[in-house]
DOMARKE-515483 format. One line per 10 residues: number of its first residue (from 1); their letters; for each residue x, y, z of C-alpha. Coordinates in Angstrom, 3 decimals, padded with zeros to 6 digits. Last residue first. Layout:
N
NUM	A	X,Y,Z  ...
***
This chain:
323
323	XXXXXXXXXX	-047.201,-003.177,-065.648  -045.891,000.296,-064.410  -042.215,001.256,-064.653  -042.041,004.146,-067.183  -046.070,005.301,-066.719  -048.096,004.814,-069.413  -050.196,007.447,-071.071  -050.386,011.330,-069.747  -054.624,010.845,-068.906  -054.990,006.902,-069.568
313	XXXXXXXXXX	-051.943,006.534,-067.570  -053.455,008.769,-064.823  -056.126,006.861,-064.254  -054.442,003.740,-064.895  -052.180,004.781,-062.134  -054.789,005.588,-059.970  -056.411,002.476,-060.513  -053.286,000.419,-059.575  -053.035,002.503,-056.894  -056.254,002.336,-055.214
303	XXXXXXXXXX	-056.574,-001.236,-055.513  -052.564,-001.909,-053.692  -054.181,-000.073,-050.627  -051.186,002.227,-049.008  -052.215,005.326,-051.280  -055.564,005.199,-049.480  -056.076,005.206,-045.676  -052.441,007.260,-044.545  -052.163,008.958,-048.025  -055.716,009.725,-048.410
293	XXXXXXXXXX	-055.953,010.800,-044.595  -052.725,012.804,-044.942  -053.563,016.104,-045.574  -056.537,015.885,-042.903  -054.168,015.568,-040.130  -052.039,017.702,-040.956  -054.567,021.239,-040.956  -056.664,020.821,-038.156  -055.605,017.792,-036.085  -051.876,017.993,-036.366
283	XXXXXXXXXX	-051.618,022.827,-036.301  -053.596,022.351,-032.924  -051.167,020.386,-031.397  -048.023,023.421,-032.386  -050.914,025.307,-031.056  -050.981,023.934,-027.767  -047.121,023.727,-027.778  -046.852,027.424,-028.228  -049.547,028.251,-025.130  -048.416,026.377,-023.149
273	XXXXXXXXXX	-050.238,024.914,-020.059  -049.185,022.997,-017.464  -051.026,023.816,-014.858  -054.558,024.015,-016.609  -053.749,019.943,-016.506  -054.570,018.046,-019.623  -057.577,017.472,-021.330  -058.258,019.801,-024.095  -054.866,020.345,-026.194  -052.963,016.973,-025.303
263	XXXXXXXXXX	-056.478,014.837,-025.476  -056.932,016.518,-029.483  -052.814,015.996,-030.274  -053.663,012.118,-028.886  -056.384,011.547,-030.324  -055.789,012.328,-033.605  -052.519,011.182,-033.984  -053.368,007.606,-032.366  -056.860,007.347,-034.405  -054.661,008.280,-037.902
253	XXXXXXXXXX	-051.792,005.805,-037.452  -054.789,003.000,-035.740  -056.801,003.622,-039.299  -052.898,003.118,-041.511  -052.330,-000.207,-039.285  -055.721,-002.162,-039.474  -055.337,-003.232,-042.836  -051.345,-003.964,-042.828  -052.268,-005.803,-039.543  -054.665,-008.072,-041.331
243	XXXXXXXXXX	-052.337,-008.385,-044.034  -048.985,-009.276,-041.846  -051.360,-011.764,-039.625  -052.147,-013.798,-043.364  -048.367,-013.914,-043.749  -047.445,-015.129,-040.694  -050.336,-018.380,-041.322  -052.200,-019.778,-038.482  -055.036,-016.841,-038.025  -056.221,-016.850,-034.018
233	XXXXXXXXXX	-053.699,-014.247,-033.213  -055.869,-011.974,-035.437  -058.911,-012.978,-034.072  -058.165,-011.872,-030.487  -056.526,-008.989,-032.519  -059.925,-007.753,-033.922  -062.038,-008.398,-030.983  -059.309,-005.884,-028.706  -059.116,-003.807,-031.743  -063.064,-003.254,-031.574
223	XXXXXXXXXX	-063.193,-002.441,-028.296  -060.236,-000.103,-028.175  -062.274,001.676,-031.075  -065.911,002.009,-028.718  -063.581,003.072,-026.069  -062.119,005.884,-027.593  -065.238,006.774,-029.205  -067.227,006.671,-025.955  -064.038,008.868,-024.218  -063.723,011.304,-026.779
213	XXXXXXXXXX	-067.314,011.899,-027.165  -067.959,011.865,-023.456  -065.106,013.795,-022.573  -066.139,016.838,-025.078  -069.780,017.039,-023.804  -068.770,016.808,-019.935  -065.437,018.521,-019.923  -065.760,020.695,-022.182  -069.156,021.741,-021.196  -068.130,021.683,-017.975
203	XXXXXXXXXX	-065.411,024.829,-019.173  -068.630,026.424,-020.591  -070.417,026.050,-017.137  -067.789,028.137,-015.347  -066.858,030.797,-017.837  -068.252,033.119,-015.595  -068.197,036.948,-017.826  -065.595,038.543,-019.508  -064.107,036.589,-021.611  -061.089,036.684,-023.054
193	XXXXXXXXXX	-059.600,033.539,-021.097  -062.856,031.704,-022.839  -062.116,032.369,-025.892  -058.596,031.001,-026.264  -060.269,027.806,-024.722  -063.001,027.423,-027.479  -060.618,027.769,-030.686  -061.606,030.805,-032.682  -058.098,030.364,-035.002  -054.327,031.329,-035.036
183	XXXXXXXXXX	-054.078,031.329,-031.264  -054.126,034.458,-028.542  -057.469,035.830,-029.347  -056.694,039.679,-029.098  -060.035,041.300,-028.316  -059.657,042.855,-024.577  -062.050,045.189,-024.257  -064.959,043.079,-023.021  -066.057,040.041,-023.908  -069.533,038.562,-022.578
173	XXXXXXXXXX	-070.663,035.226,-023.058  -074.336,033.772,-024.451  -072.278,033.116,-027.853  -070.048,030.823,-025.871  -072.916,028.695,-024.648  -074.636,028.524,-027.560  -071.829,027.555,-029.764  -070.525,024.973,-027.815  -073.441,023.366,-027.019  -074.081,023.306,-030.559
163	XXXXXXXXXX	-071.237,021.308,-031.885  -071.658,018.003,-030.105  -075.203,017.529,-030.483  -074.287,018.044,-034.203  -071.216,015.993,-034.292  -073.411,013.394,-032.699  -076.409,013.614,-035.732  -073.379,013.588,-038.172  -071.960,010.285,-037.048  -075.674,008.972,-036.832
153	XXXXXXXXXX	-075.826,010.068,-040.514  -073.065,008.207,-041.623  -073.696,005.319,-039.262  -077.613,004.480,-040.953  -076.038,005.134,-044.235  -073.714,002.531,-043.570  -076.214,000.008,-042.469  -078.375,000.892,-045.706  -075.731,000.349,-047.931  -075.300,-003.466,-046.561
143	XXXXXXXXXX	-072.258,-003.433,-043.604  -073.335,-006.691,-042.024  -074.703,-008.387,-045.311  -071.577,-008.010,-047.456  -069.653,-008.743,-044.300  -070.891,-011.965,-043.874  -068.549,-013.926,-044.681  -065.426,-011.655,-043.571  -066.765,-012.009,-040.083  -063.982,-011.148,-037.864
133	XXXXXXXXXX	-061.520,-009.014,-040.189  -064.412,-007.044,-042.371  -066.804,-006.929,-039.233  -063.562,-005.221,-036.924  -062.605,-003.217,-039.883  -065.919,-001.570,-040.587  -066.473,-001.148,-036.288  -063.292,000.463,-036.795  -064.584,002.568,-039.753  -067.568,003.900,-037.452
123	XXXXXXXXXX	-064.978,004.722,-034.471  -062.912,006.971,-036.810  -066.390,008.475,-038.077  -067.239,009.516,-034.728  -063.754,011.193,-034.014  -064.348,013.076,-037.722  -067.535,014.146,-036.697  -066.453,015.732,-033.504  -063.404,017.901,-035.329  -066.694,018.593,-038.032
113	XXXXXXXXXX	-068.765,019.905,-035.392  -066.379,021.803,-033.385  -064.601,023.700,-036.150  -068.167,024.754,-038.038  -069.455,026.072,-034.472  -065.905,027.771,-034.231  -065.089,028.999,-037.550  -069.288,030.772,-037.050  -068.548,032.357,-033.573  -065.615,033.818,-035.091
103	XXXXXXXXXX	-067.413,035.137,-038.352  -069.734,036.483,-035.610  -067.383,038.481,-034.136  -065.500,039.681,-036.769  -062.420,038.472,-037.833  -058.990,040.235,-037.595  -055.384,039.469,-038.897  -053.334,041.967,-038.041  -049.870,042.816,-039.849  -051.457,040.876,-042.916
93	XXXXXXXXXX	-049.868,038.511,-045.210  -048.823,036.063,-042.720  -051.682,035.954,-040.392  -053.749,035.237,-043.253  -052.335,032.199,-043.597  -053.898,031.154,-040.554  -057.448,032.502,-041.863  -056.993,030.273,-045.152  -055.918,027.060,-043.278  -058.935,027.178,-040.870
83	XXXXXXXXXX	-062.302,026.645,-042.184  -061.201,025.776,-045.288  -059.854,022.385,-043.889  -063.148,021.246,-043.854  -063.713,022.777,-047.585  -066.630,024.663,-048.401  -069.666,023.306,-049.796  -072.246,025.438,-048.128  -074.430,022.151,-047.120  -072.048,020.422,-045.065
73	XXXXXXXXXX	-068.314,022.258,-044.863  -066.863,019.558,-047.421  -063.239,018.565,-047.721  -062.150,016.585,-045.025  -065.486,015.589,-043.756  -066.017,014.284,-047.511  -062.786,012.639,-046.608  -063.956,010.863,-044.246  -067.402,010.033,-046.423  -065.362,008.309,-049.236
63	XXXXXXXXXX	-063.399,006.329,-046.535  -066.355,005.084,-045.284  -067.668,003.579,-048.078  -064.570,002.608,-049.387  -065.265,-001.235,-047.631  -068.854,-001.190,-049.750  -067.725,-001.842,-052.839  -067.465,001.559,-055.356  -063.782,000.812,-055.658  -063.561,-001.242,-058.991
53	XXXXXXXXXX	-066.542,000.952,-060.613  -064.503,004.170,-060.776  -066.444,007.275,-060.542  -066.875,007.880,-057.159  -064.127,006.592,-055.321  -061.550,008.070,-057.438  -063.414,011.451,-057.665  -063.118,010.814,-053.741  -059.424,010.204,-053.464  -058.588,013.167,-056.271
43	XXXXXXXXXX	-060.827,015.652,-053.886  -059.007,014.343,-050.978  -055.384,014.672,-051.914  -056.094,017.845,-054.035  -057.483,019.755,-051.173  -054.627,018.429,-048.549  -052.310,018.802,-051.136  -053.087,022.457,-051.706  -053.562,023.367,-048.225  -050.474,021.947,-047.166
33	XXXXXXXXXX	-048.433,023.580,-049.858  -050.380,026.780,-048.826  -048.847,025.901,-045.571  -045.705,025.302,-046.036  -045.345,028.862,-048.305  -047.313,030.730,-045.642  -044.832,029.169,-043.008  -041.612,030.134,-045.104  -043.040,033.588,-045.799  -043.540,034.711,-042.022
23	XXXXXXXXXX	-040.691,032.999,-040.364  -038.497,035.997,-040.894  -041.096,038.558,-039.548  -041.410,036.471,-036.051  -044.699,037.003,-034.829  -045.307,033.027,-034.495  -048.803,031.044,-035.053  -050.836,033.510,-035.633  -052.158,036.243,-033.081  -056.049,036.469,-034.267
13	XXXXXXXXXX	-057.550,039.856,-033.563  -061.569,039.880,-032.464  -064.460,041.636,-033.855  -067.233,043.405,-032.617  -066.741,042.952,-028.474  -068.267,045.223,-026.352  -070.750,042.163,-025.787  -074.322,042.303,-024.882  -074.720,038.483,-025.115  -078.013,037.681,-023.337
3	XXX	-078.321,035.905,-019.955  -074.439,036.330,-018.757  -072.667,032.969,-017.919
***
């Protein structure tokens, strides 16, 4: 890894997802859609959240805060989702879609530390389900506001550790000529086959700094579940198992997905690498993924739907069908 970046390198060309003309306008049409929903999704569950007095108990806590991940880049107030969606669809207006180098370094730094926040905040709401399914009594007093604020910021606190590692250690690289980042956004592998210089310690990095946060998340959630279904099996009536599973299913939808697109891009053999399916994986956990955290964690819960159809009952009156 070079001492000081002297790079050649001003800006860099992003390939896209396909360079197939005919494909161009449907994808920029799916994935403005995508954008839109996933910004209108989020934004309506947390002006839900916020203003309505029937979901302001502590159990949306969390929720409210994953999709502030989803929609907020930290103090700037852009949109998590902001950080990619726009460049991609860039690559299907324009015949090359370039950043410049430091916007690059920027996507990534803001890429890596809100993809590591969201893991950490995945294991904070199972440690919420595994205290709101084991000790129901004292929930109230388990997860008090200043509990949860305590996780929130620890969750941010990792995802900053995790983040800058990655930044500094790329930034230190040198890239030569070559500029064309083969992948529709500054990703930290695509980077490092342009570089120039040792990439040695910055693949450890990945390794070291990206298996321990998968890997004590992972664990930390698989510990949880295993409490949770010990006391699952432990409930006598079929219908009371159905409702503890029907809380625990729509957070285990969104862990498996996550996980498993992020451990199929990072973690598997060099070998077997391909480029198309690795971005087919990136495409779940930077653009799907956060369209359907208020479907997968909100539209399921019976509160948030009968106040979002009061909501919007109040706003285009009642709807034909609603009580």
């Amino acid at each position: 890894m070079a001492r000081q970046n002297d790079s050649t390198v001003t800006e860099f060309v992003l390939e896209g997802l396909t360079d197939r003309p005919e494909l161009q306008l449907p994808l920029f049409l799916l994935f403005l859609g995508i954008y839109g929903v996933t910004t209108m999704g989020n934004l309506g569950m947390i002006l839900l959240i916020t203003f309505n007095s029937k979901l302001q108990s502590l159990k949306y806590f969390f929720l409210g805060n994953m999709t502030f991940l989803d929609l907020n880049l930290s103090a700037i107030d852009l949109l998590y989702s902001s950080v990619i969606t726009p460049k991609l669809m860039e690559n299907f207006v324009w015949e090359q879609n370039v950043i410049s180098y430091p916007g690059c370094m920027t996507q990534l730094s803001f890429f890596c530390f809100f993809a590591t926040a969201e893991s950490y905040m995945l294991t904070a709401m199972a440690y919420d389900r595994y205290v709101a399914i084991c000790s129901p009594l004292l929930y109230n007093v388990t997860m008090s506001p200043k509990v949860c604020s305590v996780l929130v910021t620890g969750v941010y606190i990792m995802a900053s550790i995790g983040a800058v590692p990655y930044t500094i250690s790329m930034i230190m690289l040198f890239f030569c000529e070559d500029n064309v980042i083969h992948h529709y956004f500054c990703d930290i592998l695509p980077l490092l086959k342009l570089s120039c210089s040792i990439t040695y310690i910055n693949e450890l990095l990945v390794v070291l700094v990206g298996g321990f946060n998968v890997l004590a998340t992972i664990m930390a959630i698989i510990i949880s579940y295993a409490f949770i279904l010990c006391n699952i099996l432990q409930i006598p009536s079929a219908e009371g198992k159905s409702k503890a599973f029907s809380t625990c299913g729509s957070h285990l939808t969104a862990v498996g997905v996550s996980y498993g697109s992020i451990i199929f891009m990072y973690f598997k053999p060099s070998s077997s690498s391909n480029m198309a399916q690795e971005k087919v994986a990136s495409v779940f956990y930077t653009t799907v993924i956060p369209m359907l955290n208020p479907l997968i964690y909100s539209l399921r819960n019976m509160e948030v739907r009968n106040v979002l159809s009061k909501a919007i009952g109040m706003r285009y009156g009642p709807l034909q069908g609603s009580n």
